[in-house]
Each structure stands twice: as structure tokens, then as C-alpha cells.
C-alpha atoms as one frame of an Amber mdcrd trajectory, in Angstrom:
protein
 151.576 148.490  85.834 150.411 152.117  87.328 153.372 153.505  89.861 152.329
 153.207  93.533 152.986 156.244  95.313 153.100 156.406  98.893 150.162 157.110
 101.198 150.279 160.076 103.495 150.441 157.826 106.473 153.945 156.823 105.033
 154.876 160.330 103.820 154.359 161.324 107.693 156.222 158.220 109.155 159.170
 159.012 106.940 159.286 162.509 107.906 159.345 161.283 111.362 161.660 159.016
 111.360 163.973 161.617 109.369 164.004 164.251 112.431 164.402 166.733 109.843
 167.702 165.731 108.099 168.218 164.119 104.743 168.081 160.208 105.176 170.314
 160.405 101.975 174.071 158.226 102.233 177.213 160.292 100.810 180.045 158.224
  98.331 182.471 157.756 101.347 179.177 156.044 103.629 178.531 159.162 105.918
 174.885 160.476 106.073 174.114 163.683 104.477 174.229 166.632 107.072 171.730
 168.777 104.571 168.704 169.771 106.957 165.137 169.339 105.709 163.441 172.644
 104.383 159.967 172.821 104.153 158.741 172.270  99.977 163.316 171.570  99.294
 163.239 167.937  99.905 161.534 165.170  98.162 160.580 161.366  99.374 162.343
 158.728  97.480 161.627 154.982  96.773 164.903 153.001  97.945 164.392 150.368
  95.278 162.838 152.011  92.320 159.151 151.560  91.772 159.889 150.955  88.181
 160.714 147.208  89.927 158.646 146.671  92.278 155.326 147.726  93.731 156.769
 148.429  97.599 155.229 151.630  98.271 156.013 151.172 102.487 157.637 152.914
 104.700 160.724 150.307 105.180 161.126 151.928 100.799 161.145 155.113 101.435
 163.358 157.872 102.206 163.078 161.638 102.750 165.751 163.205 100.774 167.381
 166.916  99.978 167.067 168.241  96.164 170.944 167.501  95.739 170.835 163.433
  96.998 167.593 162.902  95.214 168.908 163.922  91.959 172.141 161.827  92.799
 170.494 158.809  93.300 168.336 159.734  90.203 171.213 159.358  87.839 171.748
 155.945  89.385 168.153 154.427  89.079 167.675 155.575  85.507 170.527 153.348
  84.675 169.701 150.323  87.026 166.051 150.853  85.707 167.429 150.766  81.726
 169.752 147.412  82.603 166.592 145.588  84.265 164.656 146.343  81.416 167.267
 145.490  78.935 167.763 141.873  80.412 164.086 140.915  81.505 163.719 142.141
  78.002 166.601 139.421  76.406 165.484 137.064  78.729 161.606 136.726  77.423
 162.625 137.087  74.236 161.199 140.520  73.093 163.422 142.448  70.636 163.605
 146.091  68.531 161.652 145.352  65.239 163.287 147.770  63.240 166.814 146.548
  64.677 168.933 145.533  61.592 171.988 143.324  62.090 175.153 143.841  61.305
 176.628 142.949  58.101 179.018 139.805  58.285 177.128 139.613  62.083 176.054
 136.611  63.442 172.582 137.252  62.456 174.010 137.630  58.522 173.454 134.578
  56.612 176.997 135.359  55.104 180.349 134.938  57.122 183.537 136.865  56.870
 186.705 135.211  56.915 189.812 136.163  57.829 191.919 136.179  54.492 188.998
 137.921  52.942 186.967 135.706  51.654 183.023 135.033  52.164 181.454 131.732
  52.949 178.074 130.994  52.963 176.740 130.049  56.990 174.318 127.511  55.707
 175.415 125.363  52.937 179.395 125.675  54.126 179.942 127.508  50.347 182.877
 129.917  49.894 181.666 132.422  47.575 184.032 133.956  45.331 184.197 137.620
  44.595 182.715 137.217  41.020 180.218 136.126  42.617 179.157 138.274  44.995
């Protein structure tokens, strides 16, 4: 799905509604007091647009170089864990990902003591044989 980006209607809204201060929301919940320079700020989606296609003005947010690239940091990961679990949940995995040996994927299991049983048949396997 192509990124919606926001139309200049919005872009001019937001910059409105901003009064010319960063809309951006410090660690201990106080509002940035950074003031907007003209070509030093940047408008922001509030929920990534890597998850959904909101491209309104109610998602977005004029922010200062320094709170954009905070927030950044936090989307990437957000963005990487939705991806991960939509991913697990439909049932898509990595190809080339081998499992571990003695994993739960191995067909072999690992016991305690030492010794090696066999998941399917139940057989413990004895180290001449292996």
C-alpha cells in the first residue's frame, strides 16, 4: 500500500492550529516550547502511516527537528513489533530461518542428563548412535 501524505489543505490547517510552536509532548507531559522556524520543522503522522491510511488533520502534527526525530526512534520500533506480530499471526515466516538445534522445531530432543530422544517415535538414542 503507497504512503498517503497529507494534502496542502491539511499541511495549512496544522500550521494553523500550531500558532507557530511545536505541537510536540516532552517525557514529563509538558508541550515543547521550541518555536516554529520557517523550512526547521516537519509535519508528523500521530499514528504512523506505516498502519494506517489516516492522512487528516485530527493525524497530524507540526513538529521541531529535535521532537520529530524523538518520536522517530519510537515509531520505527512500534512499526517493527506490528509487523512482527501481524506477521506470526498470518502465518508468514523467514525462509532461510534455520532452527535451533535441540529447538522445538528439531526433530531430536535434549534431555536433561544428556541424553537424546527421538520427538516422534519416543526413542532414546544412544551416543553410538548418533
Amino acid at each position: 500500500m503507497p504512503r498517503r501524505e497529507f494534502s496542502k489543505a491539511v499541511l495549512r490547517a496544522a500550521l494553523a492550529r500550531a500558532m507557530g510552536r511545536c505541537e510536540g509532548v516532552l517525557t514529563d507531559g509538558s508541550h515543547c516550547p521550541c518555536t516554529l522556524q520557517v523550512g526547521r520543522f516537519h509535519y508528523d503522522h500521530i499514528v504512523p502511516a506505516a498502519l494506517t491510511e489516516d492522512a487528516s488533520l485530527e493525524n497530524c502534527q507540526v513538529l521541531c527537528r529535535p521532537c520529530h526525530a524523538a518520536k522517530t526512534v519510537v515509531d520505527v520500533g512500534v512499526i517493527a513489533r506490528v509487523r512482527r506480530v501481524r506477521d506470526r499471526h498470518t502465518g508468514i515466516t523467514d525462509a532461510h530461518r534455520r532452527s535451533l538445534p535441540g529447538g522445538k522445531a528439531s526433530p531430536f530432543k535434549r534431555l536433561i542428563g544428556g541424553g537424546v530422544v527421538c520427538r516422534d517415535t519416543g526413542e532414546r538414542l544412544d551416543k553410538q548412535d548418533r
